[in-house]
N, C-alpha and C positions, 0 to 999 in steps of 0.2 A: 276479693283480697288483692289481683293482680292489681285491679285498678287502683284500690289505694297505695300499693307501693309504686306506681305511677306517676300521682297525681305528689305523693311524696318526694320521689326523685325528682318533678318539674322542679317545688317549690324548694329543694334542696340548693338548685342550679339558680333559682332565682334569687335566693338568698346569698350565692358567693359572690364574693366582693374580688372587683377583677382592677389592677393596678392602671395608673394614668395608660402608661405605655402599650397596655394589653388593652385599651378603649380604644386608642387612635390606630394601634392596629386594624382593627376592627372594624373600625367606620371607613379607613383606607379600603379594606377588601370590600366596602359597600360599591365600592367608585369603580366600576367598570373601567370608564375609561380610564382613570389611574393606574389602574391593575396592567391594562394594554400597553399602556406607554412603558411601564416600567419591564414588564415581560421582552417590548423588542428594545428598552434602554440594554438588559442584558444579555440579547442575542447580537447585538452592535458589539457589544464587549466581545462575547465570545468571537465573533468574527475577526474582531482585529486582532486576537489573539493568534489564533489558528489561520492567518491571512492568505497563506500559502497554500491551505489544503484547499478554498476557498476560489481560489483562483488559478486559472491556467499557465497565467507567464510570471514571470519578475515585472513591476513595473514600468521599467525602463527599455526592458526588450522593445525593442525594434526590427519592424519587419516593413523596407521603405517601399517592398513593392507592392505594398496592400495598405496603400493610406488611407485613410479618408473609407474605408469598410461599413457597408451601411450593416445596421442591426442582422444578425442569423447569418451571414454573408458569408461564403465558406473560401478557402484559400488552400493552395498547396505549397506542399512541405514536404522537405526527407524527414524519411526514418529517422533517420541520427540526430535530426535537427529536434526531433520533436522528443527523442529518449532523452536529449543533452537536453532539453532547453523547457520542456512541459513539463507542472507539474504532476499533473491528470494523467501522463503516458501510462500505460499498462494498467491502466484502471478501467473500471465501470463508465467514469466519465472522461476518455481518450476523446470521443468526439469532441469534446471541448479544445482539443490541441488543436484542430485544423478549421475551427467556427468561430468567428467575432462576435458573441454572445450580445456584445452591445454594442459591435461595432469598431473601428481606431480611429486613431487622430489621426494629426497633420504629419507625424513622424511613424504613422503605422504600429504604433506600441497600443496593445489591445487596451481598451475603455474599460472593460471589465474589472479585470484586473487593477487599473487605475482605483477605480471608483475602492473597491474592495480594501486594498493597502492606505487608501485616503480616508477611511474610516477610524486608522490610529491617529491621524493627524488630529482628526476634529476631537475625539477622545483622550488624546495627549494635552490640545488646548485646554478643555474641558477640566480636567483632571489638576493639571498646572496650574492657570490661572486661580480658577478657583479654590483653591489650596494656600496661594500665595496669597490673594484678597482676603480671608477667613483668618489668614496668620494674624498679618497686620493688623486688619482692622481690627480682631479680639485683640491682643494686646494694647492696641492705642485706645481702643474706646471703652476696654477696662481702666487703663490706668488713668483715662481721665475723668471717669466716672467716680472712682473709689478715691482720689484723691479729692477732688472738689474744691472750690474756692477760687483762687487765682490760676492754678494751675491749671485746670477745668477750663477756663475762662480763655485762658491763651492758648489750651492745644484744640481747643472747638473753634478759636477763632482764626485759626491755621487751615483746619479742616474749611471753613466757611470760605476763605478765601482761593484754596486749591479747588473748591466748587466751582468758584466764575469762572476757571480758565477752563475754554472746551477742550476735553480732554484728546477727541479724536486727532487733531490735529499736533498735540504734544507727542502720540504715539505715534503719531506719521514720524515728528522729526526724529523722536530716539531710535525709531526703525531705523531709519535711511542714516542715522549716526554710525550705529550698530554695523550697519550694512558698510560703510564708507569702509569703518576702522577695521573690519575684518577684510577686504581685500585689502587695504595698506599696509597693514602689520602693524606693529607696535612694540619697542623697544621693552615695555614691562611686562614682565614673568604673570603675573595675573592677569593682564589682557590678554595675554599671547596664550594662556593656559586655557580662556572663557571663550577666546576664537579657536581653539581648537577641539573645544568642547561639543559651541555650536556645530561647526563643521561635520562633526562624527553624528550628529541630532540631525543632518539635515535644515540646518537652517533656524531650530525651531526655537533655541537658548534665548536669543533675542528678542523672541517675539513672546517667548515667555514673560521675560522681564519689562519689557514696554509694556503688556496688557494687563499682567497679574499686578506689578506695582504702583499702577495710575487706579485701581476700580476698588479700592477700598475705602473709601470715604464712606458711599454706605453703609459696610459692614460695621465702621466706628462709631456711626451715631446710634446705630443700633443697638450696639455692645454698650454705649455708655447711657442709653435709655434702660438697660434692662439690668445694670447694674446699680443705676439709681433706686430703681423700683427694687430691688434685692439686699441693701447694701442697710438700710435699715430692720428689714425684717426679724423675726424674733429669734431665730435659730442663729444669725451672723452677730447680734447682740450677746446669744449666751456664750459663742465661739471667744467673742472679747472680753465676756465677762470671765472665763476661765484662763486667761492669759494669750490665747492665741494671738501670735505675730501677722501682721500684714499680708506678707508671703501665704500663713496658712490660710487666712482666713479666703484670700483671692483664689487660691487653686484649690484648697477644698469644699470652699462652699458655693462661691461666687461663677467662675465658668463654669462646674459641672451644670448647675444652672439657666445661664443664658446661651451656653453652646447649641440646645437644642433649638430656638425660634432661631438660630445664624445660619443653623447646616440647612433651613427650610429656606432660608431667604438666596441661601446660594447656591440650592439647586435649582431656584428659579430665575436665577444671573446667568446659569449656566449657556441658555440659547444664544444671550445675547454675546457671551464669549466667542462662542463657536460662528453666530456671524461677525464678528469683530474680524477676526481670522480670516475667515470667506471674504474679506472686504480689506483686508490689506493684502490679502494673497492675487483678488483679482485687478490691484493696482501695480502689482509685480513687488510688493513690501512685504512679502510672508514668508514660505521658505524657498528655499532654494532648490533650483533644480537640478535634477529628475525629478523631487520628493514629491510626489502626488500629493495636492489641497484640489478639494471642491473645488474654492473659489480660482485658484489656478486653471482650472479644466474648464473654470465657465466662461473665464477671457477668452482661451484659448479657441475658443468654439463659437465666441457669439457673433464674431465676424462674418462665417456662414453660415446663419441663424438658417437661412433658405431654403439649402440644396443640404446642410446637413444637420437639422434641428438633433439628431440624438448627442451632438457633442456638446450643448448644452441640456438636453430633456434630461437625458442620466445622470450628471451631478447634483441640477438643480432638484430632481425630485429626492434623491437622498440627502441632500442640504437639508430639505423643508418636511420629509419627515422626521428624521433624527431631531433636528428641534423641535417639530410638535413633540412628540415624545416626552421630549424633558419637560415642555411646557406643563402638558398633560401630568405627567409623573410630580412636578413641583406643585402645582394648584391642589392635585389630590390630597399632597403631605399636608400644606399648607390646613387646608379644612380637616385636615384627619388629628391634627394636634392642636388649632386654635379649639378651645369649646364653642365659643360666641358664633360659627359659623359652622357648626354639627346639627346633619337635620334640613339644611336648605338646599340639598341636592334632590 
């Protein structure tokens, strides 16, 4: 008897019917490595959150008589200096206050620490950009998909044409624009509001707007491929058979729809944001300093690649994991919500 309410219960469970969302769940948590990336995707978060508990100094302290501190390297200090100035004092990890866990720079401001407060930057990039590109491009590559004809015609062939120009180099100049206009100043209330904005950011406003505004192209032909394939279908047919307006029929049928292959495509943009950032920061186009960037720590240190490889080893390996990560964590979504590629892992 047990075994037949058993063998009852499997077929019970094999029998329930489990919704799109609750499959690709499913096949996600198949993906080991998806599950990893995503697990220290949100321990990065929790870090930049909590940055402070995290780390021993502010990242800007300065301490010039201990520069250039190789890894574990220990240093002394007052009392006072380390109650005012640690955050670790009177804790379980004090020893943290008088050890360069990874070492200092050329100005003696602990690497640790650095690294640690430089994980909101590439998370801020991350976050921003990609928010920004998702905007635009779902708007633009809705409304040229759902309109179609002429109009279709001239906003793709706009798109087609902001393709040929390399974008790296357009984001160089509106950096270094950006950069010009905020130490000149500027007589308009809206500039002078946007430089003061960035300022309080750290630098980061600008480099928002040059990365996040240039990498949407993409995300519109996307939008306007998946709104093509949508825009016929028989559900947005009976929306207009019952009188539904444009407006509804876009926002209630049409992005709830194609939103989901977009957030999967720009979680997999996300890396190459975050090197984007690393690679105007180690040009000296990113933020401004003090503001700890990777790619800032990685100039700053590859001069003496030699005599002090940790000034480069330590950012560059948190660069290159945090990006695997996401990499890892987008390929998983990717295959855990296309069908066509469920099963070949």
């Amino acid at each position: 008897m047990t075994t037949d309410k058993k063998i009852e219960k499997k077929n019970n469970r094999i029998g329930e019917s489990r919704s799109p969302l609750q499959d690709a769940m499913r096949e996600f948590r198949r993906n080991k490595i998806a599950v990893g990336g995503m697990i220290f995707v949100i321990f990065v978060i929790f870090v930049a959150v909590f940055a402070p508990v995290f780390s021993p100094y502010d990242f800007a302290q300065q301490n010039l008589r201990n520069n250039r501190a190789k890894p574990m390297e220990g240093y002394d200090i007052t009392e006072s200096y380390a109650a005012e100035k640690c955050h670790w004092y009177d804790t379980p990890m004090e020893w943290g206050c008088t050890t360069f866990i990874a070492g200092s720079d050329a100005l003696g401001r602990d690497l640790w620490s650095r690294i640690i407060y430089g994980t909101r930057i590439s998370l801020s990039i991350a976050l921003a950009a990609s928010s920004v590109s998702l905007v635009i491009g779902l708007i633009y590559g809705t409304v040229s998909g759902y309109a179609g004809g002429n109009v279709d015609n001239l906003m793709m062939r706009l798109v087609d044409f902001l393709y040929g120009i390399p974008l790296l180099p357009i984001i160089i100049l509106m950096t270094v624009y950006f950069n010009a206009v905020s130490r000149q100043g500027s007589d308009s209330p809206i500039v002078t509001a946007l430089i003061k904005l960035d300022n309080s950011a750290g630098g980061l406003l600008f480099v928002f707007i040059a990365i996040g505004a240039l990498n949407w192209l993409g995300m519109a032909r996307l939008a306007r491929g998946q709104v093509l394939s949508y825009k016929e279908k028989e559900f947005v047919e009976a929306a207009r058979a019952l009188g539904a307006g444009n407006g509804h029929v876009i926002f209630k049928h049409l992005i709830p729809n194609v939103l989901g292959p977009l957030l999967i495509a720009e979680s997999m943009a996300i890396p190459g944001y975050i090197f984007l950032e690393a690679a105007l920061s180690f040009i000296g186009l990113g933020v401004s300093p003090p503001t700890p960037s990777w790619g800032a720590m990685i100039n700053e240190g590859y001069s003496g690649l030699r005599s002090n490889p940790h000034l480069v080893m330590f950012p560059g390996i948190a660069l290159s994991t945090l990006t695997l990560a996401f990499n890892f964590m987008g390929d998983g979504l990717r295959d855990a919500f296309d069908t066509r590629l469920r099963g070949r892992n």
